[in-house]
C-alpha positions as CSV (number, residue, x, y, z in Angstrom):
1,X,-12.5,-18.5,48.6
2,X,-13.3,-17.8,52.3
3,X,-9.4,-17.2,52.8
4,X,-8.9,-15.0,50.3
5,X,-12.1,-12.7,51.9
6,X,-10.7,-13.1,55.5
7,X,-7.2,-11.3,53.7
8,X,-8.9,-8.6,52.2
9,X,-10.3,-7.9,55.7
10,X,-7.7,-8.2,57.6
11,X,-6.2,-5.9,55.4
12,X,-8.9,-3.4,55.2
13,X,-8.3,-3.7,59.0
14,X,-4.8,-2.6,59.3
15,X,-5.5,0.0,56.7
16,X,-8.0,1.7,58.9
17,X,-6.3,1.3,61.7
18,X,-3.3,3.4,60.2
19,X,-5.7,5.5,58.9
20,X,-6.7,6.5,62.2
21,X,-3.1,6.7,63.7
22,X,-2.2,8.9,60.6
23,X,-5.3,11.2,61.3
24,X,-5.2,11.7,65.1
25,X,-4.9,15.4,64.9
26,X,-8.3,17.0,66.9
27,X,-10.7,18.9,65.2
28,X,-13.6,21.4,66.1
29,X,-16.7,20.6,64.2
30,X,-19.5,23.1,64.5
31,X,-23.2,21.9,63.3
32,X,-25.5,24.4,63.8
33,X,-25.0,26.0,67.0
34,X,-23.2,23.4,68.6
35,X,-19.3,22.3,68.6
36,X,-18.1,18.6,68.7
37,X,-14.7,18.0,69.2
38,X,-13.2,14.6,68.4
39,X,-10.0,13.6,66.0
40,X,-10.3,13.3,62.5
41,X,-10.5,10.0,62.1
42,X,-13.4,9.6,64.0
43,X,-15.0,12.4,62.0
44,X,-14.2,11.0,58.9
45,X,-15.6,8.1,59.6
46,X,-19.2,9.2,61.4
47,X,-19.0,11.4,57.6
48,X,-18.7,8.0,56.2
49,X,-21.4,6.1,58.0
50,X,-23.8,8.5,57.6
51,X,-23.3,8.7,54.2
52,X,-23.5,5.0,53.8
53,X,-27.0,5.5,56.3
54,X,-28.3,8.5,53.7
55,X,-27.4,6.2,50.4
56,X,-29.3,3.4,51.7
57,X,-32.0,5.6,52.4
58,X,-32.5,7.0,49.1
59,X,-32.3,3.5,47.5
60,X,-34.8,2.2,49.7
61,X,-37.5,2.8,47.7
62,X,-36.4,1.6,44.5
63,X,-35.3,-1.8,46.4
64,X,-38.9,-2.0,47.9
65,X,-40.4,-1.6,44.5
66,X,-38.0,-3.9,42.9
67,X,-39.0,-6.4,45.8
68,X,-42.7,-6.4,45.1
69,X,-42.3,-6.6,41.4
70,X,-40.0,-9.8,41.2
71,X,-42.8,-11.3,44.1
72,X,-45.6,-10.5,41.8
73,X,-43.9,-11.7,39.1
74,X,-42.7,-14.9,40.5
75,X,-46.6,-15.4,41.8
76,X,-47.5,-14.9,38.2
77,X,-45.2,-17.5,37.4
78,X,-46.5,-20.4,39.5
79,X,-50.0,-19.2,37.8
80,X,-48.9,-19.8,34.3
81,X,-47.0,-23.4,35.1
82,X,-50.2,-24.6,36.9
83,X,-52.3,-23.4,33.8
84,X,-49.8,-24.7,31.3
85,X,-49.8,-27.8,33.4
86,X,-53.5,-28.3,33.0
87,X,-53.6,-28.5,29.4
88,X,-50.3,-30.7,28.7
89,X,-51.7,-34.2,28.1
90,X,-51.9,-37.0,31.1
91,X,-48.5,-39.3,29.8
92,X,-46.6,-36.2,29.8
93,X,-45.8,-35.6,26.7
94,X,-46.3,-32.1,24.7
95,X,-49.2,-31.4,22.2
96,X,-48.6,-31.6,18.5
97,X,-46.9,-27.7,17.5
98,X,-49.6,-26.3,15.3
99,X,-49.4,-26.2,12.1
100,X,-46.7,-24.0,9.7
101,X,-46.9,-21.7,7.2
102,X,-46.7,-24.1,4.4
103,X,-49.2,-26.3,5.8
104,X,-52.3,-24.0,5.9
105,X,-53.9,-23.8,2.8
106,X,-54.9,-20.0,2.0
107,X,-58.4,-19.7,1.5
108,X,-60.6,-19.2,-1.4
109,X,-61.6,-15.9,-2.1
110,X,-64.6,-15.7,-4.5
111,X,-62.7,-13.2,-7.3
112,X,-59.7,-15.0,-7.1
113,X,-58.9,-17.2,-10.7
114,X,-57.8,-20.7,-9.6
């Protein structure tokens, strides 16, 4: 498996590297008041990363939540097996299931004909 990922890489390399001889044409940008000149390659790509950086951003929260929940839930977890474990029997094995439907008997009800 590890081959096949160093392939894709390698071939995400060369891609981006002729991306960025295809795209070596300079470009102004102007932000605000001030002008950055660079190819557009580079640019691309800072557009990229900080894209990738604002996306991560926004999800942050929702990961952090997600995070606690699965902890709290796991600790809840280990709660529930040591109780369970407390009231299985000594040898180990499980308690009689309790009884079905067609075992109860219903009970009497004093205007009720037998």
């Amino acid at each position: 498996m590890m081959p096949f990922f160093l392939i894709i890489a390698a071939l995400i390399a060369v891609l981006a590297i002729l991306f960025a001889l295809e795209n070596a044409v300079p470009v102004t940008v102007t932000f605000f008041a001030a002008e950055y000149q660079s190819t557009l390659a580079m640019v691309l790509v800072l557009s990229l990363i900080m894209g990738i950086i604002l996306g991560l951003l926004v999800l942050m929260p929702r990961m952090i939540r997600q995070k606690l929940t699965i902890s709290n839930l796991n600790k809840r977890l280990k709660t529930l097996e040591k109780e369970l474990a407390a009231h299985l029997p000594a040898d180990g094995e499980a308690p009689d299931p309790p009884a079905g439907p067609d075992e109860i008997e219903p009970p009497a009800h004093p205007g009720m004909l037998k």
